[in-house]
Residue, then its C-alpha position, 0 to 999 in steps of 0.5 A: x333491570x337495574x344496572x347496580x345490584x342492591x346484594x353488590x353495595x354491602x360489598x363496595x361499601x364494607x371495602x371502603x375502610x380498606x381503602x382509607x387504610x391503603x391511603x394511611x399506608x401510602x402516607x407513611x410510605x411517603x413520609x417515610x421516603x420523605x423525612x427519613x430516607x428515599x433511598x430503595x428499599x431492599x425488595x426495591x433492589x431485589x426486583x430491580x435486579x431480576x426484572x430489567x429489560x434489554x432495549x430491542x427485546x420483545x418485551x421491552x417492545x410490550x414495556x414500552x407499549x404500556x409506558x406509552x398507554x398508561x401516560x395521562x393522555x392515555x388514560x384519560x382517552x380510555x376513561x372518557x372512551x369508557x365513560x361515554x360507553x357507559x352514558x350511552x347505555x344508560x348508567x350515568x352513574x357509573x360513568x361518573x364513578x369512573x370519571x371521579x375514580x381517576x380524579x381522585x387517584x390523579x390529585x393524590x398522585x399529583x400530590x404525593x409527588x409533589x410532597x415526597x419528591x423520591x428521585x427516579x432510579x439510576x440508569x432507567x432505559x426509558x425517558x420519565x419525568x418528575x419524582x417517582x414516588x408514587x407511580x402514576x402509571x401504576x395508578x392510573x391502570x389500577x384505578x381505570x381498570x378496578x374502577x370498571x371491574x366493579x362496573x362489572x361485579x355491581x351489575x345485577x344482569x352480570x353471570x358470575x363468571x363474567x364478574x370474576x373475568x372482569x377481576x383477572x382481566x383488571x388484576x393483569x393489566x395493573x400487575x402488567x403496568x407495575x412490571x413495565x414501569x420497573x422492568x423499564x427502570x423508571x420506577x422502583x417497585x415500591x413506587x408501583x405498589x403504592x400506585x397501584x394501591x392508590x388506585x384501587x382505593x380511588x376506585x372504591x372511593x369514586x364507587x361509593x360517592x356515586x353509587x353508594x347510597x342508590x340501588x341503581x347505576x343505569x338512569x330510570x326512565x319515566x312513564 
């Protein structure tokens, strides 16, 4: 069988225009945070407010677990766990697809931060460096798992229900990320939807770069 379903490409390549329009709206945030005010937004201190954490609780315990999970490091041990996993069962292309998804959504990541320079939110109960805006952490669990999800979904040998798994299963992790970086007071939502929007839309991008234009991810073998 085929490791990339031909009915699935349609689909990847119809949300890329979304995904060019999440990173338009994630500029003018920036821009905004940047030229006008960097101060929190309303719904920042609303969130803020109802999800800070006690140091010693069970879950500051999970907080500080996905805080320490979700670091580059961290994700760049899952991903290259995920992409030999991948090589291993023969789809060289999706593996490279998730490889360049974190690439991507490092660079811009990388970049925004350097650009928009947000200062971090007062009083966080957990040690973090450089400027918040956007959340790396956020990113970095978006883009790995929504990458793989669609590993998932484009798989032509895949039962439906094990697609939507992959989806719920990817959706969870990056909601559970955006939650610890803000219940941790090390970012304000904002900061996390914008990763987490950022990506999703490395993910879909990485995805039609390596698999757009083919109707397989597993390598062919000859003879």
């Amino acid at each position: 069988m085929s490791g990339t379903s031909v009915s699935a490409a349609p689909a990847v390549r119809a949300a890329v225009p979304f995904a060019f329009l999440g990173l338009g709206a994630i500029v003018a945030v920036g821009a905004y945070l940047r030229f006008v005010s960097s101060s929190a937004f309303g719904i920042d201190l609303w969130w803020g407010g109802i999800v800070r954490l006690t140091r010693g609780s069970a879950p500051y315990a999970v907080a500080v677990f996905c805080a320490e999970v979700g670091t580059a490091v961290g994700v760049a041990a899952l991903g290259a766990v995920a992409m030999a996993l991948l090589f291993a069962t023969r789809r060289p292309r999706d593996a490279a697809a998730v490889g360049t998804s974190l690439l991507i959504g490092v660079a811009g990541s990388e970049l925004l931060k350097s650009l928009v320079l947000r200062p971090r939110p007062e009083h966080a109960i957990y040690s973090a460096h450089g400027s918040s805006f956007p959340s790396g952490h956020s990113m970095g669990a978006a883009a790995l798992a929504c990458s793989l999800a669609l590993v998932v979904h484009c798989s032509d040998d895949v039962a439906a229900r094990t697609r939507r798994l992959a989806w719920m299963v990817a959706a969870a992790w990056a909601l559970l990320m955006m939650w610890s970086r803000t219940a941790l007071g090390v970012h304000w939502l904002s900061d996390t939807i914008c990763g987490a929007l950022l990506g999703v839309a490395a993910a879909l991008l990485g995805r039609r770069i390596w698999t757009g234009r083919g109707p397989s991810g597993r390598a062919r073998t000859v003879g």
